[in-house]
N, C-alpha and C positions, 0 to 999 in steps of 0.2 A: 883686948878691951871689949867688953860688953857694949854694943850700941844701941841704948833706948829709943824708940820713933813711934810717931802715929801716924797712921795714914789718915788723909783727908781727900774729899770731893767736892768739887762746885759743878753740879750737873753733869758729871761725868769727868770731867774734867781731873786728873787725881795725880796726889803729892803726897809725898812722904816727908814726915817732918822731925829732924833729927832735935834729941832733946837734951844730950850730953855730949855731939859730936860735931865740930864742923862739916859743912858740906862743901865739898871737891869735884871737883870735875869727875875724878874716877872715882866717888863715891855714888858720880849719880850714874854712870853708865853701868856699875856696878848692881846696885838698890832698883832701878828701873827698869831693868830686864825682864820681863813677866813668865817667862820661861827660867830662870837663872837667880833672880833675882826675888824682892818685893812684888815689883810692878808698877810703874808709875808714868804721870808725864813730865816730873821733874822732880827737885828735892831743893829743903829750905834747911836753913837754922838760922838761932836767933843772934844778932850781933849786937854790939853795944853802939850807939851813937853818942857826938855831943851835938847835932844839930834836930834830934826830934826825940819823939818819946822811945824809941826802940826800932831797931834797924834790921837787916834778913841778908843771908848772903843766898843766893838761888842760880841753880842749874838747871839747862835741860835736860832731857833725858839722854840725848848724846853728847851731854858734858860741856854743852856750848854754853857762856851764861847770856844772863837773859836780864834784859833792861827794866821789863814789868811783866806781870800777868795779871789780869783783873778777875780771873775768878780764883785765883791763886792768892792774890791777897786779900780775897774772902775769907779764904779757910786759913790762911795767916791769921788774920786777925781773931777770928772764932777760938781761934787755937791760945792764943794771947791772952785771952779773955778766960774764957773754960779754965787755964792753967791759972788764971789767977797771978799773974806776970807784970801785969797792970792792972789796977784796982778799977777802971773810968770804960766808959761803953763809946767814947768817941777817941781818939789818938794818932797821933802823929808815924807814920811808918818810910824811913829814907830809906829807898831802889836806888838803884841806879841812873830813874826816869827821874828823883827829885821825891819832893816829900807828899805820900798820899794819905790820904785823909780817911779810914774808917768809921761807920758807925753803927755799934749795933743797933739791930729795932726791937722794938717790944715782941714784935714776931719772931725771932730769932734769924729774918734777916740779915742781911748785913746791905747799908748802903754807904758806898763807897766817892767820895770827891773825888774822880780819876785825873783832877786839873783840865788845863784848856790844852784841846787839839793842836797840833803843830803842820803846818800845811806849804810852810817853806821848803822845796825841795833840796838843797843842800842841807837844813835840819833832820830832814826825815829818815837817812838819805834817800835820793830818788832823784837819775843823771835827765831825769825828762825837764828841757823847759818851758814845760805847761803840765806841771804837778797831780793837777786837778785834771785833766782830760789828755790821754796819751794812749798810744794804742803797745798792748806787748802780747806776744804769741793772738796777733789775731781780734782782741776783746780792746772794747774801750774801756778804760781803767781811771781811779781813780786813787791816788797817791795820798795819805794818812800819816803821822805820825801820833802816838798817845803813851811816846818815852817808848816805844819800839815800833819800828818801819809794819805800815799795813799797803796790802794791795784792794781795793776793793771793786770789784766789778756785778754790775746788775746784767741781770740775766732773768730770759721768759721764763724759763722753767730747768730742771734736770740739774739745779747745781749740785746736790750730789755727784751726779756722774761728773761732770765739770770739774771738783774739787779732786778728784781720786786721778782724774786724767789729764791735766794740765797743773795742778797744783803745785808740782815740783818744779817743772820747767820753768813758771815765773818766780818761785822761791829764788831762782840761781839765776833769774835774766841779769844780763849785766849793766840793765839799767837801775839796780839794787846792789850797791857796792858793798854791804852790809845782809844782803839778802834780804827777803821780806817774807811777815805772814802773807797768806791767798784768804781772798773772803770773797764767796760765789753768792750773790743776795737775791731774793727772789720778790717780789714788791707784794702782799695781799692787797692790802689798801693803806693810807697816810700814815696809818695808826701800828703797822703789824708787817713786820716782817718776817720771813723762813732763811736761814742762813745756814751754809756747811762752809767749813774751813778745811785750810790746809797751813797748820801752823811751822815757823821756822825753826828745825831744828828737833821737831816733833814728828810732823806728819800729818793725816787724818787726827783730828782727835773729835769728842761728843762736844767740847764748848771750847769758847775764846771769849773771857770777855772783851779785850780791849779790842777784837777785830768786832763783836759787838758794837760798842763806843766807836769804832772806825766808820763801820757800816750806818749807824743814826748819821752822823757828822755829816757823812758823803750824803744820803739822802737829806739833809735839812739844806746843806748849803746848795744843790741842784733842784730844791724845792718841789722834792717827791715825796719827803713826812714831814709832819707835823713834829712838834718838841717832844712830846712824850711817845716814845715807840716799844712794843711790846716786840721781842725778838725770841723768834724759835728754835733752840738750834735741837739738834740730836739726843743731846740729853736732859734738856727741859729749857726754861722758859727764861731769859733776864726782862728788868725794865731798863731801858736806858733815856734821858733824859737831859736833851742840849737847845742851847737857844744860841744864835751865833754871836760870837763875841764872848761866850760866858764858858763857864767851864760844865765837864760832861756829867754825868751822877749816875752811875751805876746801881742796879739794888736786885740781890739773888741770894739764892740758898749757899748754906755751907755747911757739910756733914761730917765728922766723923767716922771714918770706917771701922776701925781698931784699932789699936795698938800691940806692941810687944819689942822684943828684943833680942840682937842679931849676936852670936858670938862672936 
């Protein structure tokens, strides 16, 4: 069988997106190999729902599935749109986190309803009973949930090195029953953050959104930013935008790499 796919990116961030095929666990360990493979840091297709406008089954790159990605349902939705799949610039999208909300911009952004934060530690998961302030490998941490477990920790400086070097170990502490993304944050000022991640089931990658949306959350409710926060990561810029109580609003790029098709 011929499998048709495009690839996509949200700041680095890159998926392969199957157009006539489901995707599998060993489709995505297979398609994501960048050596062997496509190359990616996961893979979608599209699934039928009856509780939204159009549904995604999504894997990781090591085949694990994945509850959300928020720069991943960027380029979902662009993808959606572009194909002409749904006729409408705003729509309904059921993960496994519940149903998110896209919409494209006149920019050819895309901003995304990520819904509201989850900060109960049993929802997240996350075995600490103080969610929000707990210490693991060393770092005072902060416990997230945005329909997949975040870790996030502020730090002076070096989160790069921080992410690459501790990153794993708190993916797999076993106060993460579920494991969890790492998000190493660096504060500029109220407005602007620098962020590297260590995603679960991935690794190093250039973006996250939802560890983005983690990262605003944790600085608003410790009252270190302000609601609208511009965030830096490796391979370019999101806006993320929370007021507590209310739900988060994602808004970034999503590109198109190519496409083609696999014998």
């Amino acid at each position: 069988m011929a499998i048709e796919f495009e690839k996509w990116e949200g700041l680095g961030n890159d998926f392969v997106i199957l157009k006539n095929a489901d995707a599998t666990p060993e489709l995505a360990i297979k398609l994501c190999d960048r050596k062997f493979g496509i190359g990616a840091d996961g893979i979608f297709s599209v699934k039928k729902t009856e509780v939204a406008d159009i549904g995604w089954n999504f894997f990781n790159s090591d085949g694990s599935s994945a509850q959300m990605c928020g720069n991943g349902v960027r380029c979902f939705a662009k993808y959606i749109y572009n194909n002409k799949i749904i006729d409408k610039k705003s729509f309904k999208i059921e993960t496994l986190a519940g149903i998110i909300v896209p919409e494209i911009q006149e920019d050819g952004k895309v901003k995304v309803d990520m819904g509201e934060p989850i900060l109960d530690g049993v929802k997240i998961p996350c075995a600490s009973n103080t969610p929000q302030d707990f210490e693991v490998e060393g770092y005072r941490a902060c416990a997230i949930s945005m329909g997949n477990p975040h870790c996030v920790i502020v730090v002076p400086n070096k989160s790069k090195e921080l992410a690459y070097k501790d990153g794993a170990k708190i993916e797999t502490s076993t106060l993460f029953p579920e494991k969890t993304n790492v998000e190493f944050i660096e504060i500029v000022n109220r407005n602007k953050i620098i962020l590297n991640v260590w995603e679960r089931g991935c690794g190093i990658t250039l973006a996250c959104g939802t560890g983005a949306c983690a990262s605003v959350v944790t600085g608003v409710i410790k009252g270190l930013l302000d609601n609208k926060v511009e965030v830096v990561l490796p391979g370019g810029t999101l806006t993320i935008e929370y007021e507590i109580g209310s739900h988060v609003y994602m808004t970034g790029i999503a590109t198109k790499v190519f496409e083609g098709v696999l014998s």
